[in-house]
C-alpha positions in Angstrom: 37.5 -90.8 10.5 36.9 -94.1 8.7 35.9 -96.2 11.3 32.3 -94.1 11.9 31.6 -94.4 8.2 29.9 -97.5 6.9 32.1 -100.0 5.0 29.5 -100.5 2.1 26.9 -98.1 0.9 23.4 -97.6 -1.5 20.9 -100.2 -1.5 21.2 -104.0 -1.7 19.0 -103.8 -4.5 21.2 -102.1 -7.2 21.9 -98.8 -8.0 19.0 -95.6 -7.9 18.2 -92.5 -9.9 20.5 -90.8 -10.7 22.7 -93.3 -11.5 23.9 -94.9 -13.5 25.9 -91.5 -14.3 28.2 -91.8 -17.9 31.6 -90.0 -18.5 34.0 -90.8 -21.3 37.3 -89.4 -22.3 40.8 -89.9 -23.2 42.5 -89.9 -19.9 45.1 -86.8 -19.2 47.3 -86.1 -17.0 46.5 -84.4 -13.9 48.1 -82.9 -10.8 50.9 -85.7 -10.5 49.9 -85.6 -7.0 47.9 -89.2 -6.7 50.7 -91.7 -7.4 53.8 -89.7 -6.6 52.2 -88.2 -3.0 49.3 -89.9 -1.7 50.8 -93.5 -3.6 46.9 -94.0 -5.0 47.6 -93.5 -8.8 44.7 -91.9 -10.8 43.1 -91.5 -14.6 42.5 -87.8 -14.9 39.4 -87.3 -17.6 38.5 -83.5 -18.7 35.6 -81.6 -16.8 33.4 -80.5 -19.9 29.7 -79.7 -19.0 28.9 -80.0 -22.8 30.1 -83.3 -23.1 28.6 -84.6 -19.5 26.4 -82.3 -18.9 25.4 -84.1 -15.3 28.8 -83.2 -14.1 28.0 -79.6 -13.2 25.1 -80.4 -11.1 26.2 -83.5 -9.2 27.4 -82.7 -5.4 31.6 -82.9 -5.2 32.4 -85.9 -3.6 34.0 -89.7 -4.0 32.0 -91.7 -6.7 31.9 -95.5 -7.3 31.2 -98.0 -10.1 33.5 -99.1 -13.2 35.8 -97.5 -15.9 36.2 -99.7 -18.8 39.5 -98.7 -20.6 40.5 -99.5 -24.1 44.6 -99.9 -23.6 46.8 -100.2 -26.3 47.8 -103.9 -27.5 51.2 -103.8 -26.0 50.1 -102.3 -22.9 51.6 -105.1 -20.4 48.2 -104.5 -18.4 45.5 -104.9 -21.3 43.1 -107.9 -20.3 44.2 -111.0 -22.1 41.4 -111.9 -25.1 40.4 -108.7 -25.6 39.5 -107.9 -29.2 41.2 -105.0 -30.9 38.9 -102.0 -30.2 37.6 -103.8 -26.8 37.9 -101.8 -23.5 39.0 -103.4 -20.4 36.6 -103.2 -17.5 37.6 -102.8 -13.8 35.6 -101.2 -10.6 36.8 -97.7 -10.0 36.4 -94.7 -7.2 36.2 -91.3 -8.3 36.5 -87.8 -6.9 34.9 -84.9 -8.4 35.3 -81.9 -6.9 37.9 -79.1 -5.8 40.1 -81.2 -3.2 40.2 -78.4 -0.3 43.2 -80.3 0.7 45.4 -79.0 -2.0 43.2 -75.6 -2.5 42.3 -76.6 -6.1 40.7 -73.8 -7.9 39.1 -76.0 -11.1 37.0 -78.6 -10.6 38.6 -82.2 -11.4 37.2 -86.0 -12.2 40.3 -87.9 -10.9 39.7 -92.0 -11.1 41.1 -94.8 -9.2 40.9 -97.8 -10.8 41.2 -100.8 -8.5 43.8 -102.8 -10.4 47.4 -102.4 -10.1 48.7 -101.7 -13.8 51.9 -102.2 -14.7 52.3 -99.2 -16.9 50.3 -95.3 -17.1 47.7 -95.5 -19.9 47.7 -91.5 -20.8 45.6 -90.8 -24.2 43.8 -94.0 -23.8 39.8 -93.4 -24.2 38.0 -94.3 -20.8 34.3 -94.7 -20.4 33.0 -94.3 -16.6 29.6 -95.6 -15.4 29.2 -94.1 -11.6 26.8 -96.1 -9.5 26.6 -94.7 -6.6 27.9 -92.0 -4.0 30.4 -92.8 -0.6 31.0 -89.2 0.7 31.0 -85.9 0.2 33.8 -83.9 -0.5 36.1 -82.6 2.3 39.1 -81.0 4.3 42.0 -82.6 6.0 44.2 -81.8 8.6 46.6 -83.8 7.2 48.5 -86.0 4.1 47.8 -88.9 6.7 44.3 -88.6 7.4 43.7 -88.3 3.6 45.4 -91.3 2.4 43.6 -93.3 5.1 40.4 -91.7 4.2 40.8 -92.6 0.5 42.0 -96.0 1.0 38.9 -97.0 3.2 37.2 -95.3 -0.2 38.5 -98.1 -1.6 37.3 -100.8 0.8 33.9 -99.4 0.4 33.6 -99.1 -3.4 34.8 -102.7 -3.7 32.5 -104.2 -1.0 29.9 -102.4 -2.6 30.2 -103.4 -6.4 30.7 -107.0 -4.8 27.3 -107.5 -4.4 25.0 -109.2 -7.0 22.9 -106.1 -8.5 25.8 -104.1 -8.6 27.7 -105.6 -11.6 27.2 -103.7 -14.4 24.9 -105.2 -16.4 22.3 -106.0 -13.2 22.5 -102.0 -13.0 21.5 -101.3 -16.7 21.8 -103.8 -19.7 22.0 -100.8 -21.8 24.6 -98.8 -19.7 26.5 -102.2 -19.4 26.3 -102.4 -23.4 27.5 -99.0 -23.7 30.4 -99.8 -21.4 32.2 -101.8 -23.1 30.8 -101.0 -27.0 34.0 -101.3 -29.3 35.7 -97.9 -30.1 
């Protein structure tokens, strides 16, 4: 399925309206699906149209851009020189949706951050700036076929945040600010 997709999506120029799209939470758990089945571990934040209002409108699908993440001091993973209160900031692929897959009956915003951390960070606060849109949601026939599908996910989101206005702060000084503002 991957291989008629395009490997890096949106505009060379930087991100368009909507986005960039804010979220923030204290991750929870979710399914226990994504690192235990599908090996693609995720941070689960709460679906609350008062407090993201944006979420209930946007189309269900696989989001990309960054999640800044303010880990505890001991947390083995936590970015070395980062000030007490300072959040962490790595590129991240989101779904939102239902997963038809696995029938899910509540909408979810499930996050995989592209670093491999060394420990779960439940209860930690996470802000999310989306920049952009790979796919919409879909079916599988299989586990396989969505594991492959989320990986090249993956390739696409990091391709494109690779590219010069596509960091955060070429998106939006001010979202950028807010991203990694001290709790």
């Amino acid at each position: 399925m991957s291989a008629s997709r395009p490997d890096i999506v949106c505009p060379e120029a930087g991100p368009e309206a909507p986005y960039p799209l804010r979220m923030e939470g204290k991750v929870i758990a979710g399914f226990g699906r994504g690192s235990k089945e599908l090996g693609i571990p995720t941070a689960n934040l709460p679906v609350d149209a008062a407090l993201t209002p944006w979420i209930a409108t946007v189309p269900s699908g696989v989001y990309f851009g960054y999640a800044a993440i303010a880990l505890p001091d001991t947390h083995p993973s936590r970015p070395a020189g980062t000030p007490a209160g300072g959040l962490g900031v790595f590129p991240m692929v989101m779904s939102i949706g239902y997963n038809p897959f696995y029938k899910n009956t509540v909408r979810s915003a499930e996050v995989h951050v592209l670093h491999a951390f060394a420990a779960d960070f439940y209860g930690a606060h996470m802000r999310l700036l989306l920049l952009g849109f790979i796919r919409e949601e879909k079916d599988y026939k299989s586990l396989e076929a969505l594991v492959d599908d989320i990986n090249f996910d993956c390739e696409v989101a990091r391709k494109s945040l690779a590219r010069e206005a596509w960091r955060p702060e070429a998106a939006s000084a001010e979202s950028a600010a807010w991203l990694v503002k001290p709790l």
